[in-house]
N, C-alpha and C positions, 0 to 999 in steps of 0.2 A: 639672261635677261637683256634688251635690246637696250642698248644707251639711249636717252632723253632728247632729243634734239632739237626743244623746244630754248628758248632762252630764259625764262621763269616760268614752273611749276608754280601754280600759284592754289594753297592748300587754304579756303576758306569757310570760316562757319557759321551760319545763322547764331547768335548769342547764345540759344537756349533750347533752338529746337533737337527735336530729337533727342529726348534726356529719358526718355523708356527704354527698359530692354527689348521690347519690342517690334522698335521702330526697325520699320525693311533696311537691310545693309545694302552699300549699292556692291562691287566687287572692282576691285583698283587691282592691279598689279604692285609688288613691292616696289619703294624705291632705294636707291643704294647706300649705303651710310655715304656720312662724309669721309674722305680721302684721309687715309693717314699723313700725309704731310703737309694737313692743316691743321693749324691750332687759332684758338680765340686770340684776336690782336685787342680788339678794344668792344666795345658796346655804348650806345648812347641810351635812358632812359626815359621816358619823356612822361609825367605822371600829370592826369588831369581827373579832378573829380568836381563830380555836379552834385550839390549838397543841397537837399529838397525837403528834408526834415530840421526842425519844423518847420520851415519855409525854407524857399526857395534864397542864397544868398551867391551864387556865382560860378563858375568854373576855374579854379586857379589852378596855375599850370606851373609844376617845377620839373626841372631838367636835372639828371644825373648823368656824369661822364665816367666811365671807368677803362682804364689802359691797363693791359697785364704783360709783365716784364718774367722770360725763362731766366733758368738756371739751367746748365749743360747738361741734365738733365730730364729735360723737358718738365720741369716743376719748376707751378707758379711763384716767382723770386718774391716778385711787388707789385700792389696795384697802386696806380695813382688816381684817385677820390678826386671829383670837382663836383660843385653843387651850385643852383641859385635858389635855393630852399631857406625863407628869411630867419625859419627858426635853427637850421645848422648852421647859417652864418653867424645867428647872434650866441650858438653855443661853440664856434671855435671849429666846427666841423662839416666847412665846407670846403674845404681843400686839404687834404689827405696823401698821406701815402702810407700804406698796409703790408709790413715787409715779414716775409714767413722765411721762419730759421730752420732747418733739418737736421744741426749741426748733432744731436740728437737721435739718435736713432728709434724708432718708430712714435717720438713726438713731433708736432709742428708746435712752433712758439709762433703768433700773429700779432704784431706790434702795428699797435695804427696812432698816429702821431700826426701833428698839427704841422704843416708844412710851413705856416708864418711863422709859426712862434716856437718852433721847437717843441714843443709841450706833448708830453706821451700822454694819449687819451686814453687808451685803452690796451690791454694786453690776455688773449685770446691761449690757452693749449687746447692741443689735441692732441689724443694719443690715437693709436693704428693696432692692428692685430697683423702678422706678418703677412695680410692680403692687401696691406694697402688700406683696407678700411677702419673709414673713422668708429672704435668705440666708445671712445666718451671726450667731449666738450665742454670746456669750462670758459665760462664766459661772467662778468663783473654781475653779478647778483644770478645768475641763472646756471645750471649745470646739466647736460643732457647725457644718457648713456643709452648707446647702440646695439642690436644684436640682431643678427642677419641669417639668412634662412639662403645658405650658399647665396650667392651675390645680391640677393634682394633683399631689404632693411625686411626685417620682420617685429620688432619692438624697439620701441624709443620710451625710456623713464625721465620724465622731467620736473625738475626741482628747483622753484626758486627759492630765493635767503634773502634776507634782512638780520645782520649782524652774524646770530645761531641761530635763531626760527627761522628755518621751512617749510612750505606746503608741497609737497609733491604727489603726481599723479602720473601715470602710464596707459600708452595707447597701442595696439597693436593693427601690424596690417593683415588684410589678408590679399592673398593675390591667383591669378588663373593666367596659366601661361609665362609667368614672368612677367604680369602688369599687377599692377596694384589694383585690387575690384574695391574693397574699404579697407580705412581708419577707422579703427574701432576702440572709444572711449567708455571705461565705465563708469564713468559719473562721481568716483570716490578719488577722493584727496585726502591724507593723510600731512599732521599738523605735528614739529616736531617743538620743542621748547627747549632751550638750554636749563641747568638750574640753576641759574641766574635771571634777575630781572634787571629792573632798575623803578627807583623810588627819586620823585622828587625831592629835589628839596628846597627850591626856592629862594637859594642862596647864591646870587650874583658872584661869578660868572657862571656858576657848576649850579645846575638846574637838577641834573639829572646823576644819580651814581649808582654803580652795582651793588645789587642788594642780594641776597641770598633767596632764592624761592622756596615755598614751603607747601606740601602738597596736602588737599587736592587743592585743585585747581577750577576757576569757573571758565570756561572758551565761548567765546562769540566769535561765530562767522556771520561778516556780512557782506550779502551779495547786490552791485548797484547795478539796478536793472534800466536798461535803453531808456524806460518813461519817466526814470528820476527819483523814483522809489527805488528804496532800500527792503532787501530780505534777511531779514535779523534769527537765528538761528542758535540758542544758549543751552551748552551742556553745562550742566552743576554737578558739583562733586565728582572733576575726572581726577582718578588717585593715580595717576603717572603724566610724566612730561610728553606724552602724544596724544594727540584726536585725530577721529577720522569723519569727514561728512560725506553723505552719502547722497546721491540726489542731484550734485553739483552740472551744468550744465550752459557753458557758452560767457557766461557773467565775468565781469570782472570781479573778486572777491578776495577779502580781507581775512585775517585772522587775528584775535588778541587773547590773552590769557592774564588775571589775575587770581591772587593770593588772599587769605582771609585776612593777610595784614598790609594791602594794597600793596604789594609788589607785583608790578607787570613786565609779562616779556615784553621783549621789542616785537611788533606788528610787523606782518608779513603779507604779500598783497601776491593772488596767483593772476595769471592774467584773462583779458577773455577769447572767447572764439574756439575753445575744445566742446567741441560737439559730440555726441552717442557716437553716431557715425559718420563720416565722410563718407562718399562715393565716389569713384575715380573713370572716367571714361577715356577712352585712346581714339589716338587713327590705328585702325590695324592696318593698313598699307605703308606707314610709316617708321621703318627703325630708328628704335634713338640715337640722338646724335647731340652735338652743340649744337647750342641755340634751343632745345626744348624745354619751357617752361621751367620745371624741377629742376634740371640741369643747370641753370641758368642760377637757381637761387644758393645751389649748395656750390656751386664752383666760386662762386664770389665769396661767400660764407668760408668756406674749407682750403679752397684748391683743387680739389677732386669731387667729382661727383657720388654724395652718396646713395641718390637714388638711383639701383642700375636696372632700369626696368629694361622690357623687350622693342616697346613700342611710345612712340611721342605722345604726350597728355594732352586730352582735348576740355576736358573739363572737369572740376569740381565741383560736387553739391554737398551742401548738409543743409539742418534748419536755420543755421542763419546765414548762409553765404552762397553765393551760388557765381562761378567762373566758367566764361568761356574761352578759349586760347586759339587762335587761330596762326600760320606760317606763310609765309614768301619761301619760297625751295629756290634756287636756282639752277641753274644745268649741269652744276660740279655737285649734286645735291647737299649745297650748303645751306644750312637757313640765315639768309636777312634778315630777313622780320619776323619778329613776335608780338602779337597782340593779345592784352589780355585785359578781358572784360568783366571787373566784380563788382556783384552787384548785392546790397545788403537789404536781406529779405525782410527787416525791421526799421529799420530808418529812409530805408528805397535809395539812400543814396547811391552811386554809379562812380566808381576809380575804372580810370581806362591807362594801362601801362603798353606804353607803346616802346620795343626797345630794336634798334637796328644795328647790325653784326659787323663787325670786319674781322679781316683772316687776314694771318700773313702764311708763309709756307717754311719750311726747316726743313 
């Protein structure tokens, strides 16, 4: 294939059109990966959304900076976090730095800590399978576990917690070619309970203390829907510490359980935006590289990219979300630029994440 000898390749896309299978392909030539002795130096974010439900109230603009520091190794040592985002600044977590340990063999430890104050905010594992891939992630209320179909993710189990109760749920992909075609959700969540509760007691300072649970159990799911209303959902008489609901779909939602002698567990909240299915479209002229999209989220998340598809993402749809991605290529086929445009098919709101690359060489 002929070198590029253009100074930017410039890869752009109408938001939204052409989201059929349908729609006529035009025929590109491939372009080349990126150069093995490039790696990501640093990324700027630039995050702007226009919020129109229910009215119209602004476009506020926050900036994210992130610099990534190797190891002799070429694994990411440290990232250094800077933000003007007023609500990270007022939680201590605008100036970061996220230092990953390997000392470990096939776990990562990910320590992300306050750079004024000293103070560890958070602290991340990952374990690997001898490919290097991530299978399971443990992160402070949420746990994810991987399982891959030769290099392409092909299942992700996700499960958050609150104390012992969990709600977990599982999505799989499917893929053609080595791209991802959907995310596919079945609607069920599954609610686990320790057997313990807690009962008040009303007794200054200690409110609350562990109480024995005694089965059955009565479970409410509650789902809070975009318009403000509440979808209330009561099993009676479950005779074990699990439920499962079926039906679940995109919501943000709750779980609680009591006892016939008012002992309740601790509440557990799943989150929203898991849809039936996901749709995934590519540039097929495009191999993946740095800088595309997915690539982008899980290298900052992990250190390594676990989505290892064929080809660069051009958009995502489901029923409540719909993203278009567009790149700046330039002549070493680097990507610059990433844009990315979601657009929320319930509220109309519009996040536009603008992020721009640098590279150094090794």
């Amino acid at each position: 294939m002929k070198r590029i000898h253009l100074l930017y390749l410039v890869i752009l896309m109408p938001a939204f059109f052409c989201m059929l299978p349908s729609c006529t392909k035009n025929k590109y030539h491939d372009t080349n990966p990126t150069p093995d002795n490039y790696r990501l130096l640093s990324y700027s974010k630039v995050i702007t959304q226009s919020v129109v439900y229910p009215y119209y109230i602004g476009t506020p603009v926050n900036t994210e900076n992130y610099r990534f520091v190797y190891d002799g190794y070429n694994r990411v040592s440290v990232i250094y976090f800077t933000s003007n985002d007023s609500n990270k600044v007022r939680d201590g977590l605008s100036n970061l730095t996220m230092k990953f340990d390997y000392t470990v063999p096939g776990t990562i430890y990910k320590t992300i800590t306050d750079v004024k104050t000293a103070t560890i905010k958070e602290i991340d594992t990952f374990y690997q399978n001898p490919n290097g891939q991530i299978t399971s992630a443990y992160f402070p209320g949420v746990y994810h576990s991987y399982n891959y179909y030769g290099k392409l993710l092909a299942n992700e189990g996700i499960t958050y917690r609150s104390f012992n109760t969990t709600i977990a749920g599982n999505v799989s992909y499917t893929s053609n070619n080595g791209d991802f075609l959907y995310r596919l959700f079945n609607n069920q969540l599954t609610a686990t309970f320790p057997d313990s509760g807690i009962i008040s007691t009303f007794i200054p300072p200690v409110l609350d203390s562990d109480t024995i649970l005694s089965l059955p159990l009565t479970v409410t799911w509650t789902a809070y829907n975009p318009d403000g209303t509440l979808g209330i959902i009561t099993h009676n008489n479950v005779n074990g510490f699990s439920d499962g609901l079926s039906g679940y779909s995109a919501n943000l939602i709750r779980v609680d359980a009591i006892d016939a002698n008012g002992i309740k567990a601790r509440p557990c909240y799943f989150p929203a935006g898991y849809t039936n299915k996901m749709f995934y479209q590519i540039y097929d002229f495009l191999n993946d590289r740095p800088g595309d999209y997915l690539w982008l989220q899980s290298f900052t998340t992990y250190g390594v990219n676990i989505y290892q598809t064929t080809h660069m993402l051009r958009a995502m749809t489901s029923s409540a979300t719909a993203t278009g991605i567009s790149y700046v290529i330039d002549a070493d086929s680097k990507v610059n630029f990433t844009n990315a445009i979601i657009k929320d098919s319930v509220t109309k709101n519009i996040i536009n994440e603008q992020y721009k690359l640098q590279y150094e060489t090794y």
